[in-house]
MMTF fields as JSON, N, C-alpha, C and O atoms, coordinates in Angstrom:
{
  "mmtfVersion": "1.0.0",
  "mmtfProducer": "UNKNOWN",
  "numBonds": 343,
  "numAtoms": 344,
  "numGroups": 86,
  "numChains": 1,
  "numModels": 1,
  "chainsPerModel": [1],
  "groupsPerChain": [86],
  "chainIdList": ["A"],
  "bondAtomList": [4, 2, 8, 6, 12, 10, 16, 14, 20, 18, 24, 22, 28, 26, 32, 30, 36, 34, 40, 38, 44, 42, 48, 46, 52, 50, 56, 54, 60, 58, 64, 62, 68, 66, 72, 70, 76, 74, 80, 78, 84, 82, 88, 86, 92, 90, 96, 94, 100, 98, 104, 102, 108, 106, 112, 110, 116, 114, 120, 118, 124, 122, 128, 126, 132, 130, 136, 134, 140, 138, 144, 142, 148, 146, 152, 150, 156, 154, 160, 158, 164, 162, 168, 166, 172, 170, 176, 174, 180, 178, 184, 182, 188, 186, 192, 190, 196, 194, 200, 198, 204, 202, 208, 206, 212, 210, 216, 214, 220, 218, 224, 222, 228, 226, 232, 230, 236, 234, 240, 238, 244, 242, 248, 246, 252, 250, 256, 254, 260, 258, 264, 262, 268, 266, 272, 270, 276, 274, 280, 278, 284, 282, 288, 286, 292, 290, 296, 294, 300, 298, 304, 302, 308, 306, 312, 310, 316, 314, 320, 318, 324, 322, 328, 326, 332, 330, 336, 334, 340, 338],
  "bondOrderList": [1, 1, 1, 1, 1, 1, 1, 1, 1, 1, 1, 1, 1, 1, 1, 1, 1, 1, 1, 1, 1, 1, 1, 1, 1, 1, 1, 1, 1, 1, 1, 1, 1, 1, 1, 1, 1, 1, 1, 1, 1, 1, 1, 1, 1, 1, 1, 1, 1, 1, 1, 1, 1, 1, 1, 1, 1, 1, 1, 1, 1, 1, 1, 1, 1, 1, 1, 1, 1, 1, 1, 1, 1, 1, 1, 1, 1, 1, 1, 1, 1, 1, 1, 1, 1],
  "groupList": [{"groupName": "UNK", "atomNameList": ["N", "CA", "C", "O"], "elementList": ["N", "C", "C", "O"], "formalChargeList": [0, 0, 0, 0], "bondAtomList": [1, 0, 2, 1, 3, 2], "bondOrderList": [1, 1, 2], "singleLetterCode": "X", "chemCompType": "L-PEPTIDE LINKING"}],
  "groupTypeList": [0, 0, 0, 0, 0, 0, 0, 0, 0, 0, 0, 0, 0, 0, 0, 0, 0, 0, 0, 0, 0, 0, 0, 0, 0, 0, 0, 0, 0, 0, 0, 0, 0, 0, 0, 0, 0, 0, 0, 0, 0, 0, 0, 0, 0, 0, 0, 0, 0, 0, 0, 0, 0, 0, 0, 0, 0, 0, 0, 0, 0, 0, 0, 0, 0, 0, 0, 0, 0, 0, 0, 0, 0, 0, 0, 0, 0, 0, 0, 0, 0, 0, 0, 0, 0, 0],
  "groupIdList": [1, 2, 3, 4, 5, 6, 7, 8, 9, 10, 11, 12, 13, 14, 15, 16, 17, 18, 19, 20, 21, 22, 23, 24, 25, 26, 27, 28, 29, 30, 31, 32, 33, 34, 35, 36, 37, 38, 39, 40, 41, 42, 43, 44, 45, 46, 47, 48, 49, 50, 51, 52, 53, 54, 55, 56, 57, 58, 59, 60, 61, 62, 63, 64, 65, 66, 67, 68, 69, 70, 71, 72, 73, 74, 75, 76, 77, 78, 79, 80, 81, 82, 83, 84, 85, 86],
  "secStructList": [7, 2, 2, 2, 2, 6, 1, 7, 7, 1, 7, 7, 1, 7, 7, 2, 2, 2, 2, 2, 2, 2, 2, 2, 2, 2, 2, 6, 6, 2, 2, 2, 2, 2, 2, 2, 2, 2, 2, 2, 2, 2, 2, 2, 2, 2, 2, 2, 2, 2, 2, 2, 2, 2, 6, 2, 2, 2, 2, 2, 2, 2, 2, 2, 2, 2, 2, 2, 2, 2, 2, 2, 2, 2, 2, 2, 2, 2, 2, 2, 2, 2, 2, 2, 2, 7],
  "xCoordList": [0.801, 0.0, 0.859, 0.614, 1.97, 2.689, 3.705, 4.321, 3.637, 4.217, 3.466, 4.045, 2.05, 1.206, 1.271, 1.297, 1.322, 1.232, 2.482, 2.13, 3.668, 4.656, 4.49, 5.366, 3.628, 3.607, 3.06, 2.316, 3.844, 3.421, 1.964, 1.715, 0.767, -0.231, -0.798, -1.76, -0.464, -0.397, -0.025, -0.65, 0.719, 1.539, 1.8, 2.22, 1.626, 1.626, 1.809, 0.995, 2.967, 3.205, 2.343, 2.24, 1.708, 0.678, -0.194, -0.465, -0.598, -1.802, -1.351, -0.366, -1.893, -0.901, -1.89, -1.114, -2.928, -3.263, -2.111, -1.503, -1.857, -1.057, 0.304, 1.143, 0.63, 2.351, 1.917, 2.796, 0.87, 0.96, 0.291, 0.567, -0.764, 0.303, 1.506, 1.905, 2.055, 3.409, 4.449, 5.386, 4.191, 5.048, 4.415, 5.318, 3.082, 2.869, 3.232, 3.759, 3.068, 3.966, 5.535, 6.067, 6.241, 7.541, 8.222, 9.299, 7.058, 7.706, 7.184, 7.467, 6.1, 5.744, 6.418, 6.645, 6.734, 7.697, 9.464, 10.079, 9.861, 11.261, 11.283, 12.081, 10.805, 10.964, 10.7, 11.149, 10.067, 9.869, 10.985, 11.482, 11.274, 12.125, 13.638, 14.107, 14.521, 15.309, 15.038, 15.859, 13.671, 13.716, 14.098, 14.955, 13.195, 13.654, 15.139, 15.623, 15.682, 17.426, 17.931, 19.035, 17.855, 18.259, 18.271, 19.06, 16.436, 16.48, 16.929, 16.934, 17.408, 18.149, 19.74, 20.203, 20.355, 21.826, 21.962, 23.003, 20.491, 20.777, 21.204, 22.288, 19.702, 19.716, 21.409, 22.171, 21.506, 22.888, 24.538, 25.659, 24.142, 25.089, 24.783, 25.602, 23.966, 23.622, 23.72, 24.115, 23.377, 23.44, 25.479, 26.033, 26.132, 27.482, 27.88, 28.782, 27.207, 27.872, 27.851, 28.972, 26.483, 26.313, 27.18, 27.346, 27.443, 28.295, 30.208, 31.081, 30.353, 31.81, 31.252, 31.743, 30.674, 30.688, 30.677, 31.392, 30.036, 29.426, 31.27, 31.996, 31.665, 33.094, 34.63, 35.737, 34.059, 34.748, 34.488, 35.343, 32.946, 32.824, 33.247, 34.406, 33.097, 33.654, 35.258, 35.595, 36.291, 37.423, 37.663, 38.653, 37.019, 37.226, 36.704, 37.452, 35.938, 35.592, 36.488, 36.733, 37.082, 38.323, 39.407, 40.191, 39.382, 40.751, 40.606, 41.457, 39.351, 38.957, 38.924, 39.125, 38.681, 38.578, 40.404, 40.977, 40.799, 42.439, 43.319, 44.054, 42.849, 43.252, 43.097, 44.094, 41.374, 41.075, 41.772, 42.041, 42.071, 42.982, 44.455, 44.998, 44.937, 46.478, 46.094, 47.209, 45.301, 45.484, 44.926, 45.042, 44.329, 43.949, 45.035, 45.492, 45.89, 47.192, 47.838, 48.141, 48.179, 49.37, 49.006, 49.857, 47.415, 47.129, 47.632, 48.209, 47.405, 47.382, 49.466, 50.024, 50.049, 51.699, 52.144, 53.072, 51.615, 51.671, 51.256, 52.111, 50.017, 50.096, 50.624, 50.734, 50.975, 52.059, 53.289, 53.802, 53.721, 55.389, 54.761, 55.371, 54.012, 53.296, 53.516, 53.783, 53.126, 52.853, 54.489, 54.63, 55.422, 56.954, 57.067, 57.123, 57.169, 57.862, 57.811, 58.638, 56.42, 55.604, 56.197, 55.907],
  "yCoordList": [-1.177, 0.0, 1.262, 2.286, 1.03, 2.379, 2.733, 3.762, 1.567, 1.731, 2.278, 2.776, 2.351, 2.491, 3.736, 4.387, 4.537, 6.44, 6.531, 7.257, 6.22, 6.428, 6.767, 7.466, 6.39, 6.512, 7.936, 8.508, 8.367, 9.944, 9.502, 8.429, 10.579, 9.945, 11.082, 10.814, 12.322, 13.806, 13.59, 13.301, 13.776, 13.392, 12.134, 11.445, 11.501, 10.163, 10.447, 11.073, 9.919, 10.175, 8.94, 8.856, 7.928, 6.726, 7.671, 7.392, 8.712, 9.427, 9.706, 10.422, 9.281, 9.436, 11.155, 12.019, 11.549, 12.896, 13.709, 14.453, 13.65, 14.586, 14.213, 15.114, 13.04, 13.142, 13.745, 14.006, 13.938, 14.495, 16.848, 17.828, 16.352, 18.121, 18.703, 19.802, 17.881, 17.983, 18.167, 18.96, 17.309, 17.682, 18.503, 18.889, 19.319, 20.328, 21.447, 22.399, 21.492, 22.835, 22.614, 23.566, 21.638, 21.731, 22.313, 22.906, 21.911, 21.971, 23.271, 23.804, 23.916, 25.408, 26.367, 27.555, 25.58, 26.993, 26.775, 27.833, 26.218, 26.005, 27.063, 27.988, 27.055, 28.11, 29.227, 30.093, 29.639, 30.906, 31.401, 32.522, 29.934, 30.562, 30.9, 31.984, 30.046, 30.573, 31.835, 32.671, 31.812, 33.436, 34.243, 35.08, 34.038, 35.62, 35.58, 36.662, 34.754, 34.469, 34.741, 35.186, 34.783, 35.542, 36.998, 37.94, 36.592, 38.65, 39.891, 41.112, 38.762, 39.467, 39.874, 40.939, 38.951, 38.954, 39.652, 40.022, 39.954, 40.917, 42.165, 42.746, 42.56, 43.646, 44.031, 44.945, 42.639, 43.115, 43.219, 43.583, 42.836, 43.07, 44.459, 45.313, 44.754, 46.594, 47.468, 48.624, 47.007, 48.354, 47.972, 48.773, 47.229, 47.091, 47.776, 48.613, 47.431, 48.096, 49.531, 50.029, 50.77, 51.502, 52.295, 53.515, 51.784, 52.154, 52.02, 52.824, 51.268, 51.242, 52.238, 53.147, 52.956, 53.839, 55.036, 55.997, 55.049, 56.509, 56.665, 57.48, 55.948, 55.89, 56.321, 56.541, 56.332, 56.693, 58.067, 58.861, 58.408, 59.967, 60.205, 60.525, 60.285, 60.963, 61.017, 62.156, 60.157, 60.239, 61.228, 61.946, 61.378, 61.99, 63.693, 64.67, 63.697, 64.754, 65.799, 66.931, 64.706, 64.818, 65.462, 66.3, 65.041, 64.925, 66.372, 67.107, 67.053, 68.213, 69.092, 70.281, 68.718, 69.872, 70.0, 71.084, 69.255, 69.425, 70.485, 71.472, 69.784, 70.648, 71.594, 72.304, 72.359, 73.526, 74.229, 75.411, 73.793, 75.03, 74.931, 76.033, 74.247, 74.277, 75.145, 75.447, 75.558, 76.489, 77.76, 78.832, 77.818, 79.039, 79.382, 80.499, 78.077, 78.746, 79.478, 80.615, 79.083, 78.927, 80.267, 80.93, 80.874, 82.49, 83.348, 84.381, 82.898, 84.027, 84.412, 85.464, 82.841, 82.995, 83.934, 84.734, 83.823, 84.519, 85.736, 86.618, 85.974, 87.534, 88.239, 89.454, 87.751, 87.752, 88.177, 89.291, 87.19, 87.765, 88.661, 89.722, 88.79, 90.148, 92.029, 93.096, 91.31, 92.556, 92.894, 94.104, 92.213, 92.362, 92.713, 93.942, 92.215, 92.944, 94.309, 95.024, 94.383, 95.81, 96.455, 97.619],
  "zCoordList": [0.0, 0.0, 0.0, -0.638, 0.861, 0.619, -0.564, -0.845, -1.094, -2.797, -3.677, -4.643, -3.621, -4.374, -4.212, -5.256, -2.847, -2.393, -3.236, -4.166, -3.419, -3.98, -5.623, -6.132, -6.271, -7.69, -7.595, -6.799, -8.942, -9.616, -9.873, -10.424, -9.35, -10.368, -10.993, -11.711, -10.922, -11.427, -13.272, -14.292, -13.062, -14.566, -14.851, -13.921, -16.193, -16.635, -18.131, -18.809, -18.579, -20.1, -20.995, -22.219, -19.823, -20.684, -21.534, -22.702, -20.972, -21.653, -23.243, -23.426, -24.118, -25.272, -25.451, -25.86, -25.288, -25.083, -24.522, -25.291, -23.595, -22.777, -23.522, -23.535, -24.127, -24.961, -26.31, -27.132, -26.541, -27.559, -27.857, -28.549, -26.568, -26.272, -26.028, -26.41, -25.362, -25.104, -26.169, -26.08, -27.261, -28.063, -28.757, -29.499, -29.204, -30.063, -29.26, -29.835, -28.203, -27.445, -27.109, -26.537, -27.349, -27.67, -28.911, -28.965, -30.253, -31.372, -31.821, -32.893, -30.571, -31.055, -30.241, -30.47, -29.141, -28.685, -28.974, -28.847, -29.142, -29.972, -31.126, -30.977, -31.826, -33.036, -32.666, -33.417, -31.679, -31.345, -30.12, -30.018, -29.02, -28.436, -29.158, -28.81, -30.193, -31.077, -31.863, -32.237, -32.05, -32.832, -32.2, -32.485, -30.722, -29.914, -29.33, -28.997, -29.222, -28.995, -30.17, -29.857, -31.565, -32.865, -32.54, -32.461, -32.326, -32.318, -31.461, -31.621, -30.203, -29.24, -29.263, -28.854, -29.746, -30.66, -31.605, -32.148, -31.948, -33.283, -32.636, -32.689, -31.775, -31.009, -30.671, -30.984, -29.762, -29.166, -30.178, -29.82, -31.21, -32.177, -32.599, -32.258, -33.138, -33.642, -32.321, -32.475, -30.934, -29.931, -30.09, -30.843, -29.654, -29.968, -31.129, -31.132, -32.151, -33.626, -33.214, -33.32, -32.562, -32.719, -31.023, -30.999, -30.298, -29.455, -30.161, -29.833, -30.772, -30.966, -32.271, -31.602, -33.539, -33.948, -33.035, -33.32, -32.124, -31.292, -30.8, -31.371, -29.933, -29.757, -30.54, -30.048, -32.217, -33.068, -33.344, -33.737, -33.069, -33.18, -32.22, -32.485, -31.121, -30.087, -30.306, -30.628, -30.227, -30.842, -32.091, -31.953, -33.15, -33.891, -33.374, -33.401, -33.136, -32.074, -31.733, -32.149, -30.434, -29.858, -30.642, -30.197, -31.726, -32.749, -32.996, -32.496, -33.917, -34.603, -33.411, -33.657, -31.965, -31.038, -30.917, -30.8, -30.95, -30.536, -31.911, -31.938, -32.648, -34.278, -34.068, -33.941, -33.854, -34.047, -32.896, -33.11, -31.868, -30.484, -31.105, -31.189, -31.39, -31.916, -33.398, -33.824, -34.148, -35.252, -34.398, -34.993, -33.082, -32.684, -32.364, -32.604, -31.504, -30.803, -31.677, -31.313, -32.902, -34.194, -34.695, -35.288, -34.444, -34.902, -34.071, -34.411, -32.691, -31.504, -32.013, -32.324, -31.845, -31.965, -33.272, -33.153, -34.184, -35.827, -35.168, -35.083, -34.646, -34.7, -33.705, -33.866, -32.713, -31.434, -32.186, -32.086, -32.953, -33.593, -34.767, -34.635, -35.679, -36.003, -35.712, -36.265, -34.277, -33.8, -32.868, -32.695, -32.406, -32.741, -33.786, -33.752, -35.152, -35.993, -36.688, -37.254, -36.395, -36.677, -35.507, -35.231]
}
């Protein structure tokens, strides 16, 4: 008798009903759970793509702000010795 309390009797894969929902919701959520694991890699490949671009502007940025004070400097020095030779 107490072998008998021991059996699962909740779930039973005899039910060929219940093995066979089972597998139409296996074979329907598989394709969908790979899609959304695609579409999340995608995501995370383009927010990556678009951070290592944003990173290159900013660098370049950087670059054109540094240029433009070294040709301000290079005016102020020109008209500095300018205004010596005058």
């Amino acid at each position: 008798m107490c072998q008998e309390s021991l059996k699962p009797t909740s779930f039973s894969l005899s039910n060929p009903h219940k093995v066979q929902m089972m597998q139409k919701m296996k074979s329907e959520d598989t394709p969908n759970v790979y899609h959304l694991i695609m579409q999340n890699i995608r995501k995370l490949h383009i927010k990556w793509y678009l951070m290592h671009q944003q990173g290159q502007l900013f660098r370049l940025q950087n670059q054109i702000k540094l240029q433009l004070l070294r040709l301000g400097l290079n005016l102020c020095l020109d008209q500095h010795k300018q205004s010596y030779v005058n």
